[in-house]
ZABA-800142 format. One record per residue: residue in one letter; x, y, z of N, C-alpha, C in turn. Coordinates in steps of 0.05 Angstrom, whole numbers, padded with zeros to 5 digits, always signed. Atoms other than C-alpha are relative to their C-alpha. Layout:
AXYZXYZXYZ...
This chain:
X-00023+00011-00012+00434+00603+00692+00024+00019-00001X-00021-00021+00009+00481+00657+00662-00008+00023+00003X+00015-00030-00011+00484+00727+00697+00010+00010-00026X-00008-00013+00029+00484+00775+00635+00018+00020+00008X-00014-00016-00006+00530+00824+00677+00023-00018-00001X-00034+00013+00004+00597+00769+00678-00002-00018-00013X-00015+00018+00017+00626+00730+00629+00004-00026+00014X-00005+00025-00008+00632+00680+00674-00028-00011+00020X+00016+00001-00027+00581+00642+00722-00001-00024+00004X+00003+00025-00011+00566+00578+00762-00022-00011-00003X+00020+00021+00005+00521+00528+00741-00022-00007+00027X+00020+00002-00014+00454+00527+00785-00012-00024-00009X+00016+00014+00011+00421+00475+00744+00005-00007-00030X-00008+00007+00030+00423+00436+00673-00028-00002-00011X+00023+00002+00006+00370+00425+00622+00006-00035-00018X+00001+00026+00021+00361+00344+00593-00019-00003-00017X+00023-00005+00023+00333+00348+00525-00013-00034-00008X+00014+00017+00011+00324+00276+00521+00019-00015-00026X-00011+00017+00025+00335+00241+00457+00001+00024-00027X+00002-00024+00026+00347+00301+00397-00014-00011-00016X+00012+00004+00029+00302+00306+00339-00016-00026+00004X+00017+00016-00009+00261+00253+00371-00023+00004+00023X+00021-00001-00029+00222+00299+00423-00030-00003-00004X+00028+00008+00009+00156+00281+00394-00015-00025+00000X+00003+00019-00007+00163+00215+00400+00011-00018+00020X-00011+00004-00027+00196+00213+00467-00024-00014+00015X+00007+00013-00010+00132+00192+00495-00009-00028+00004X+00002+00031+00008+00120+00129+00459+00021-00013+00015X-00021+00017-00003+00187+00108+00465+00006+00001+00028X-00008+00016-00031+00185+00108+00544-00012-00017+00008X+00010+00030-00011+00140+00048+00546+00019-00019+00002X-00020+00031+00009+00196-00005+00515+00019+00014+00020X-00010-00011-00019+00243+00029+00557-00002-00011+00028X+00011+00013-00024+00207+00027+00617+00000-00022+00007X+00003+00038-00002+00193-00051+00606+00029-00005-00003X-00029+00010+00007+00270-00063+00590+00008+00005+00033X-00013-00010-00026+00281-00027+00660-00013-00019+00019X+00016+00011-00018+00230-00069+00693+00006-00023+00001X-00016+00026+00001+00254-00132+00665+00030-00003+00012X-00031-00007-00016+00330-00108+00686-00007-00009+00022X+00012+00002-00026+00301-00105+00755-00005-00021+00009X+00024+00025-00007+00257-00168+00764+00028-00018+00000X-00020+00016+00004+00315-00205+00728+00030-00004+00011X-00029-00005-00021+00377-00184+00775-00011-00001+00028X+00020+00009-00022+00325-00192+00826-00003-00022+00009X+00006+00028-00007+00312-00264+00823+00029-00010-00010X-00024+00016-00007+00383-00282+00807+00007+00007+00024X-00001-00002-00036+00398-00242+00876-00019-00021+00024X+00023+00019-00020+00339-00285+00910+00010-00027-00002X-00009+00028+00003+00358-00349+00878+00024-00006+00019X-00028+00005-00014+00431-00350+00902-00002+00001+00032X-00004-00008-00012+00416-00323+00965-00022-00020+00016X+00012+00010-00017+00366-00372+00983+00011-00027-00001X-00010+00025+00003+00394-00436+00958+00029+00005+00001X-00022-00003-00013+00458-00454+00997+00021-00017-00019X-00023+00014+00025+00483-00500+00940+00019+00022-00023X-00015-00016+00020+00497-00433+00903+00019+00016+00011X-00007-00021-00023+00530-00400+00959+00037-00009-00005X-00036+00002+00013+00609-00404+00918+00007+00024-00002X-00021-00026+00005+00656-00351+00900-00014+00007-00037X+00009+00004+00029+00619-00362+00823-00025+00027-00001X+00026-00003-00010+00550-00345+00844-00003+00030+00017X+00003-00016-00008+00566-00293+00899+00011+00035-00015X-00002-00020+00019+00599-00249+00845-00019+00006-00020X+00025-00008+00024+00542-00251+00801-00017+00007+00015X+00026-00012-00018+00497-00228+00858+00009+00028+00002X-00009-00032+00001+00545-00163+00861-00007-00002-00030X+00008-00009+00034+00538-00160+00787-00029+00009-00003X+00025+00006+00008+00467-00168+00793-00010+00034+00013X+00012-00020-00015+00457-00115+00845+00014+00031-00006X-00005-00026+00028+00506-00062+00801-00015+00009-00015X+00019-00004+00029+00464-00073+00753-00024+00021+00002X+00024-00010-00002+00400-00057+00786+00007+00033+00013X-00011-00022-00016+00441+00008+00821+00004+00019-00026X-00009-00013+00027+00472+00030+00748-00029+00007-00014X+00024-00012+00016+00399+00031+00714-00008+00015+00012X+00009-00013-00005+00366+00055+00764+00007+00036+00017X-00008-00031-00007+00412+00120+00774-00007+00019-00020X+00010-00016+00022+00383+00143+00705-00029-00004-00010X+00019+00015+00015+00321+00106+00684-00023+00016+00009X+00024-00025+00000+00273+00147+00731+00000+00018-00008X+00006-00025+00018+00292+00209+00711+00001+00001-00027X+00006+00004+00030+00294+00186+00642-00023-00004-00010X+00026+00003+00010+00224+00175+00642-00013+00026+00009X+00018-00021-00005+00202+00233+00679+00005+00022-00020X-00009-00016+00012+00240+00267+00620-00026-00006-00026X+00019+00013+00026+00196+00229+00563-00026+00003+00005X+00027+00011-00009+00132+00221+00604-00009+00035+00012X-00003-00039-00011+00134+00296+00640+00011+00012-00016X-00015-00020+00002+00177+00335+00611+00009+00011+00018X-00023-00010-00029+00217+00341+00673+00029+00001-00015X-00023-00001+00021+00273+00362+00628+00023+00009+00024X-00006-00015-00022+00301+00404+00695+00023-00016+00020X-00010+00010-00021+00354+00381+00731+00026+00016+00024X-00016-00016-00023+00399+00416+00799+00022-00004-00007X-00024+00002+00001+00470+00420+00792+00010-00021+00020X-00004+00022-00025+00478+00383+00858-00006-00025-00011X+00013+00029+00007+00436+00329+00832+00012-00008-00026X-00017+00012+00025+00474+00328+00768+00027-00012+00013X-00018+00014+00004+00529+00313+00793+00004-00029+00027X+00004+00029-00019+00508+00255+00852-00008-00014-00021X+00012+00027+00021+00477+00219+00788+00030-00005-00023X-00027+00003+00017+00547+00234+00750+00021-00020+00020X-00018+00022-00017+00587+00206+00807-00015-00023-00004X+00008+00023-00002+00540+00147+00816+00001-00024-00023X-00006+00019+00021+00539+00126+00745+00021-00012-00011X-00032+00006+00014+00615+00124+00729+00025-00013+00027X-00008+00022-00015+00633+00098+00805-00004-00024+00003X+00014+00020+00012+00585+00046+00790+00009-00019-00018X-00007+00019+00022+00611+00023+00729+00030+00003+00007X-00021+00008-00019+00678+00029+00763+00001-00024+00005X+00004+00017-00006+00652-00018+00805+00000-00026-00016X+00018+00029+00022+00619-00068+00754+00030-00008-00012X-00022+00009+00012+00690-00068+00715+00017-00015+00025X-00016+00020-00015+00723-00093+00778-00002-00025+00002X+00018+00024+00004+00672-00150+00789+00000-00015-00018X-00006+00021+00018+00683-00172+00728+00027-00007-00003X-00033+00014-00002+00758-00180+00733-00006-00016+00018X+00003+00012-00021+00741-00210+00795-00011-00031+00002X+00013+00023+00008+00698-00262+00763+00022-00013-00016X-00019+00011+00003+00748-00273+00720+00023-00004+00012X-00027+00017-00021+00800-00294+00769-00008-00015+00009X+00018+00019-00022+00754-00333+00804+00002-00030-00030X-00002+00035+00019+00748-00383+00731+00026-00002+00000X-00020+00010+00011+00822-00371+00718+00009-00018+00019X-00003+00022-00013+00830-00408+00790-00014-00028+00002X+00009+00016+00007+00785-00454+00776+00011-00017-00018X+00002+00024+00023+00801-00483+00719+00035-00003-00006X-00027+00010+00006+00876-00476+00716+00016-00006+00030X-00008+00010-00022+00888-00489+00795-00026-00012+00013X+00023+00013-00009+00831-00527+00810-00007-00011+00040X+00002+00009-00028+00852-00559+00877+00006+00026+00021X-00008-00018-00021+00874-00491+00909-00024+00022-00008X+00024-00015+00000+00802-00455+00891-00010+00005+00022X+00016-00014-00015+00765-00460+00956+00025+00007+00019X-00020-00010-00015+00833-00445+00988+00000+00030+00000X-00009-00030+00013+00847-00381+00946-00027+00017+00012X+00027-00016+00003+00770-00355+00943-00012-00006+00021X+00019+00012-00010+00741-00365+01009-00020+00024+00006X+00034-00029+00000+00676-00324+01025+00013+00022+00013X-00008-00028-00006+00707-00274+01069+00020+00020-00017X-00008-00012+00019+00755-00262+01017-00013+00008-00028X+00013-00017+00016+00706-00254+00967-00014+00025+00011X+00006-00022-00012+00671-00215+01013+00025+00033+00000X-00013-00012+00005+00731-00174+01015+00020+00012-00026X+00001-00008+00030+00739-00169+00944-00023+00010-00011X+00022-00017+00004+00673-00136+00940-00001+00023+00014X-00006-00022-00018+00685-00086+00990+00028+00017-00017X-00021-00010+00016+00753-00070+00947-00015+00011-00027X+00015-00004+00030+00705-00063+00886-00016+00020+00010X+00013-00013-00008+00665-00016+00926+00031+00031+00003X-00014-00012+00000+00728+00029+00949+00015+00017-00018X-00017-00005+00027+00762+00021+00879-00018+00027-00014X+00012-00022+00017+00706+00061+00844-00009+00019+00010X+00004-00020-00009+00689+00106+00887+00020+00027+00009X-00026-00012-00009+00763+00130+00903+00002+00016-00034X-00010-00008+00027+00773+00135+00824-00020+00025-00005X+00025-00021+00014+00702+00181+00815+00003+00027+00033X+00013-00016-00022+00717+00216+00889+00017+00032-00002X-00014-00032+00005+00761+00274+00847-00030+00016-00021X+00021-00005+00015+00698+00279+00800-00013+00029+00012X+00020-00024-00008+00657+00332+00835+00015+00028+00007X-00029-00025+00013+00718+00376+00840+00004+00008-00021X-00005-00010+00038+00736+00379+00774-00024+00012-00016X+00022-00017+00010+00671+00399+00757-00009+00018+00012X+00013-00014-00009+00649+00442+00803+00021+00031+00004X-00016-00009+00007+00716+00484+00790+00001+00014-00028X+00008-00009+00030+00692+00501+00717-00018+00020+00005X+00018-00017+00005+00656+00564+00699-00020-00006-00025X+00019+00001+00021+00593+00557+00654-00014+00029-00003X+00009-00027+00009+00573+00619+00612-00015-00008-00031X+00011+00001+00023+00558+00584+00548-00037-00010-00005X+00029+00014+00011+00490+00541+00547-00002-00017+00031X-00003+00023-00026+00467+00492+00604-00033-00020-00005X+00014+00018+00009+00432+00445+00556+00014-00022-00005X-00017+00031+00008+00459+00372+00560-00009-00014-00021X+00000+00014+00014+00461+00332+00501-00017-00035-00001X+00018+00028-00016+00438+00266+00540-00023-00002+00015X+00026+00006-00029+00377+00239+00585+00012-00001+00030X-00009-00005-00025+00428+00238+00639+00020+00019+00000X-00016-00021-00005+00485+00280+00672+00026-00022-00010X-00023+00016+00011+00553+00246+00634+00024+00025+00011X-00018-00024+00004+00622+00279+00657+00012+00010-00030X-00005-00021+00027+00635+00291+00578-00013+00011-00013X+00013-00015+00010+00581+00314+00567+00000+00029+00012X+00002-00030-00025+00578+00376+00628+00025+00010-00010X-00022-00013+00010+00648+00385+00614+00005+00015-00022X-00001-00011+00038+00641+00404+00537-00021+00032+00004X+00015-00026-00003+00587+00466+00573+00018+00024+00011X-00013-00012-00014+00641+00493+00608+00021+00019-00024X-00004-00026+00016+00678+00567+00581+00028+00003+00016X-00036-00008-00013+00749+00553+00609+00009-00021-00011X-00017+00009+00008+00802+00511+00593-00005-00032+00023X+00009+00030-00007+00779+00430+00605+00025-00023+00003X-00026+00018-00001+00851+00399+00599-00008-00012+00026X+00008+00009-00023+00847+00380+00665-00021-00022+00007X+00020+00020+00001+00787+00346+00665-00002-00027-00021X-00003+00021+00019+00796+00306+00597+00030-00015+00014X-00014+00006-00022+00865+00291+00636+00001-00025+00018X+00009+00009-00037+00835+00260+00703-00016-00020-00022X+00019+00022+00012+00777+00220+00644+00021-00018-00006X-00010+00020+00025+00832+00184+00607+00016-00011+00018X-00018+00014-00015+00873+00169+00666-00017-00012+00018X+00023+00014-00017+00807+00146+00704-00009-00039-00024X+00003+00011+00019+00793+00102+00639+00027-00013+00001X-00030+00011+00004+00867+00080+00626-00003-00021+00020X-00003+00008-00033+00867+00055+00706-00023-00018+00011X+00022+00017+00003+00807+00024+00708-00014-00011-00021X+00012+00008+00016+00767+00005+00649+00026-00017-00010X-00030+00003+00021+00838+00001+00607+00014-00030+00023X+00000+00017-00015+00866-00044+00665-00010-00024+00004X+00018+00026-00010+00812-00092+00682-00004-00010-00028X+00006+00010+00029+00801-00110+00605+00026-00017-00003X-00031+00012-00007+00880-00122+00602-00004-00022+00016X+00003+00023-00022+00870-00172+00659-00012-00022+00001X+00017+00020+00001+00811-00198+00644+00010-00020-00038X-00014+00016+00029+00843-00219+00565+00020-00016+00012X-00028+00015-00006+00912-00243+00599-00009-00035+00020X+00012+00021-00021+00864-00288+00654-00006-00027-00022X+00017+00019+00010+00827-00320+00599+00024-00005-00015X-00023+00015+00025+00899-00332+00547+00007-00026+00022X-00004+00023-00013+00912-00376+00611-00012-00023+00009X+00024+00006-00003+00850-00400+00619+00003-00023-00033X-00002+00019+00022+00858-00427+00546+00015-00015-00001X-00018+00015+00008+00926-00452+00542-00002-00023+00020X-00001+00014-00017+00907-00497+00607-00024-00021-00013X+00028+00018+00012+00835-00517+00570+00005-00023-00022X-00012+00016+00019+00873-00538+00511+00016-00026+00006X-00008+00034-00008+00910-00601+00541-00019-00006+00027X+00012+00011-00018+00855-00625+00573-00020-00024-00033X+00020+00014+00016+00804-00681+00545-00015+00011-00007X+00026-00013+00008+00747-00662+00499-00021+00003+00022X+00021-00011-00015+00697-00672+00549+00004+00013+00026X-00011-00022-00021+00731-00634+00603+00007+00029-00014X-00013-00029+00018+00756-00575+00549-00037+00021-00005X+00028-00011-00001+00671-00577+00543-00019+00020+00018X+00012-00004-00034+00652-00574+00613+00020+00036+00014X-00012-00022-00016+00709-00514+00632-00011+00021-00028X+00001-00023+00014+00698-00471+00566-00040+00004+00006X+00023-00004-00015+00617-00481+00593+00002+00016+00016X+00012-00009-00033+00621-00454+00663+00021+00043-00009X-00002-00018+00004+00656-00397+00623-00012+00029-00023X+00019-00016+00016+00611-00368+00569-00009+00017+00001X+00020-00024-00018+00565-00328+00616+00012+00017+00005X-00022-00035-00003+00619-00279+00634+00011+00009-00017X-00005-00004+00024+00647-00280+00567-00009+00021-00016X+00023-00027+00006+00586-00244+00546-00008+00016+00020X+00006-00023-00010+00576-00207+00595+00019+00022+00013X-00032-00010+00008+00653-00183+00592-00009+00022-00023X+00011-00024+00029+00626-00156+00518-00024+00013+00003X+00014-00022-00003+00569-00132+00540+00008+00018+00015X-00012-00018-00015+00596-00089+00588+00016+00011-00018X-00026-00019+00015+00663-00062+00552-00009+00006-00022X-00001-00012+00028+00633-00058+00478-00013+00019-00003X+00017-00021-00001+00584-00012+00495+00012+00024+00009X-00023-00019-00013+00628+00025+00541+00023+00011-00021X-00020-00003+00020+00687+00027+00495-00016+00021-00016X+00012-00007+00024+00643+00049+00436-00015+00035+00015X+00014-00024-00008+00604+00108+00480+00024+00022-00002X-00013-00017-00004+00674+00132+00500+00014+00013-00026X-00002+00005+00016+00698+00129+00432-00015+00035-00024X+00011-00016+00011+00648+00170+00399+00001+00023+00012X-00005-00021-00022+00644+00219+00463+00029+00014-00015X-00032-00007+00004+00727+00231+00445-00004+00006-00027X-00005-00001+00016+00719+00241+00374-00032+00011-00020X+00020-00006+00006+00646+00264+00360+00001+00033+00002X-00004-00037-00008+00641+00350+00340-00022+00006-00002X+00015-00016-00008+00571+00352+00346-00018-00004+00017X-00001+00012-00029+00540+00362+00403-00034-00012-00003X+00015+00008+00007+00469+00347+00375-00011-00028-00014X+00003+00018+00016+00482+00286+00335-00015-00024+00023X+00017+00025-00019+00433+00224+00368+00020-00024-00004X-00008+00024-00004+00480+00173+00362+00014-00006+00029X-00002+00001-00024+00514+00184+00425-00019-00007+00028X+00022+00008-00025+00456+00188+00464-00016-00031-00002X+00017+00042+00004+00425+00121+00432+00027-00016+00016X-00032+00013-00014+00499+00094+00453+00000-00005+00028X+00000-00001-00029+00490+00119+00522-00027-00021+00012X+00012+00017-00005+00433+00097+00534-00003-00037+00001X-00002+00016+00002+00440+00035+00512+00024-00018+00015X-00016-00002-00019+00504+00033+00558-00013-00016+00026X+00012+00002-00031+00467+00038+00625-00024-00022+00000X+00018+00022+00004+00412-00009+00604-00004-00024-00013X-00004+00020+00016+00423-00061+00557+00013-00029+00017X-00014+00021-00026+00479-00100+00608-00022-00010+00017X+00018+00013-00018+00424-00107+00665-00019-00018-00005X+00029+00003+00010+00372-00122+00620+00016-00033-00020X-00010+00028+00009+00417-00181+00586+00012-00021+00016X-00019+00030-00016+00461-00210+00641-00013-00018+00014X+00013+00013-00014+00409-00236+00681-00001-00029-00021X+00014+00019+00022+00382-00275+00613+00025-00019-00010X-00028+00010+00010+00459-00295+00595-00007-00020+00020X-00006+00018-00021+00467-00323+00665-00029-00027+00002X+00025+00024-00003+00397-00360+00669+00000-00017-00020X+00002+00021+00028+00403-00392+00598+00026-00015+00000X-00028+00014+00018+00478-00410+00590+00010-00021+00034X-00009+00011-00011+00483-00428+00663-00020-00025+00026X+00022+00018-00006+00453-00494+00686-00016-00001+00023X+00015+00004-00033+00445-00492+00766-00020+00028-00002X+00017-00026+00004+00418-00416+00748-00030-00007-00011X+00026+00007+00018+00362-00438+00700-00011-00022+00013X+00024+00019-00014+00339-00503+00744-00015+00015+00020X+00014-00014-00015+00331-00454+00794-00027+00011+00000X+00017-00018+00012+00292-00406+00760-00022-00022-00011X+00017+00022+00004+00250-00464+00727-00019-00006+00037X+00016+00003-00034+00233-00488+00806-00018+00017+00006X+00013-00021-00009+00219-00420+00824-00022+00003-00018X+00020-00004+00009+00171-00410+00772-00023-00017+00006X+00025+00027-00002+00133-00482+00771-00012+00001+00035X+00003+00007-00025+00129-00472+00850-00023+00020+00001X+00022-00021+00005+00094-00398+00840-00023-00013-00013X+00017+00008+00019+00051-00426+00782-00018-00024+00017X+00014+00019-00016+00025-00489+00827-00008+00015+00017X+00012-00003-00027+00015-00445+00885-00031+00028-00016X+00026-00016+00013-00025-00396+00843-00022-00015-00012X+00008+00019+00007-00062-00460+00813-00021-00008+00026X+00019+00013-00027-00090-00480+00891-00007+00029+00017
């Protein structure tokens, strides 16, 4: 990658080592993996199918959890194949080009996903503290057009990304730390002066992540103080229909938070906890929200019940 005649040169290609000090047992560990990714899939799959076939689900509730659903399956699967062909091949090899379409994708992506979930939460805070002006406020084209905004939002925020990196000279190494392409991680390869880039991260972070968390805490203080003078079995019924996003509010940000966290304050570049972190980032959310939403939320789980007993009888005759 590095001409030995200049001090300086441009990145052709990276190398993903995978998981450190675990390359021996990289191949085991892409079965459970694999199956976590498969389950992600199936399970953001049939909440997409469910909603989309049954018209009783067809709300402003429901159609945000089908974008959620289909983030989900977009966010794993911008790392998960080549994460296996890394464990299972040793396709360690990856293009510069292609590093950084999988860098944009994963961090416009979760762009995305952070909007959506503010989004959801506005959708309960009208609910439950303006109840009669809900299908007013949220009607489908406007959700529709609050998903198209969640599309623009992250991709506007990640569309300086491939600039900023591709502006860097690499002379040192062009072995990544992770199973995917991360902008803190590529950035930390680079043999010039990164201000800039750490910069553009924290004000991308601040502006979005930082933002939509803000929003989504202030939604729900109002959300409480409205729950609180209400009757017990109404205080039941609203802090119910909000659980499911609750957790999947923490799953999303604690992972996130915590990657960025270590990323910012971690000095070596070998240590595996980051990469367990990351990983666990991009896959863990997909692979739980489905199971959040089907268990905690009731019309979700009769569904899914139907759907199964209907398969199961028809496979029966």
């Amino acid at each position: 990658m590095v001409d030995t005649n200049s001090s300086e040169s441009s990145a052709t290609y990276f190398i993903l080592i995978g998981l450190p000090g675990l390359e021996e047992a990289q191949f085991w560990l892409a079965f459970p993996l694999c199956s976590l990714y498969l389950i992600a899939v199936l399970g953001n799959l049939t909440i997409i199918y469910i909603v989309r076939t049954e018209h009783s689900l067809h709300e402003p509730m429901y159609i945000f959890l089908c974008m959620l659903s289909g983030l989900d399956i977009l966010i794993s699967t911008s790392s998960m194949p080549k994460m296996m062909a890394i464990f299972w091949f040793n396709s360690t090899t990856i293009q510069f080009d292609a590093c950084l379409v999988q860098m944009f994708a994963i961090h416009s992506l979760s762009g995305m996903e952070s909007t959506v979930l503010l989004a959801m939460a506005f959708d309960r805070y009208v609910a439950i503290c303006h109840p009669l002006r809900h299908s007013t406020v949220l009607t489908l084209p406007r959700v529709a057009k609050i998903g198209m905004a969640a599309v623009v939002r992250g991709a506007a925020l990640m569309a300086p990304l491939p600039v900023f990196i591709k502006r860097l000279p690499f002379c040192r190494s062009n072995i990544l730390s992770h199973s995917y392409c991360l902008h803190q991680d590529v950035m930390k390869l680079a043999c010039a002066d990164i201000r800039v880039n750490v910069i553009y991260g924290l004000i991308v972070i601040i502006s979005a992540i930082g933002l939509d968390s803000l929003l989504i805490s202030f939604s729900y203080l109002l959300i409480l103080k409205t729950v609180l003078g209400l009757t017990r079995e109404a205080q039941a019924k609203a802090f119910g229909t909000c659980v499911s996003h609750v957790c999947a509010v923490f799953i999303f940000y604690v992972p996130f938070i915590g990657l960025s966290m270590v990323h910012r304050f971690s000095k070596r570049r070998d240590s595996l906890l980051p990469v367990i972190m990351a990983n666990i980032y991009l896959l863990i959310p997909p692979v739980l929200n489905p199971i959040v939403y089907g268990v905690k939320t009731k019309e979700i789980r009769q569904r899914i019940l139907r759907l199964f007993l209907i398969t199961t009888h028809t496979s029966d005759h």
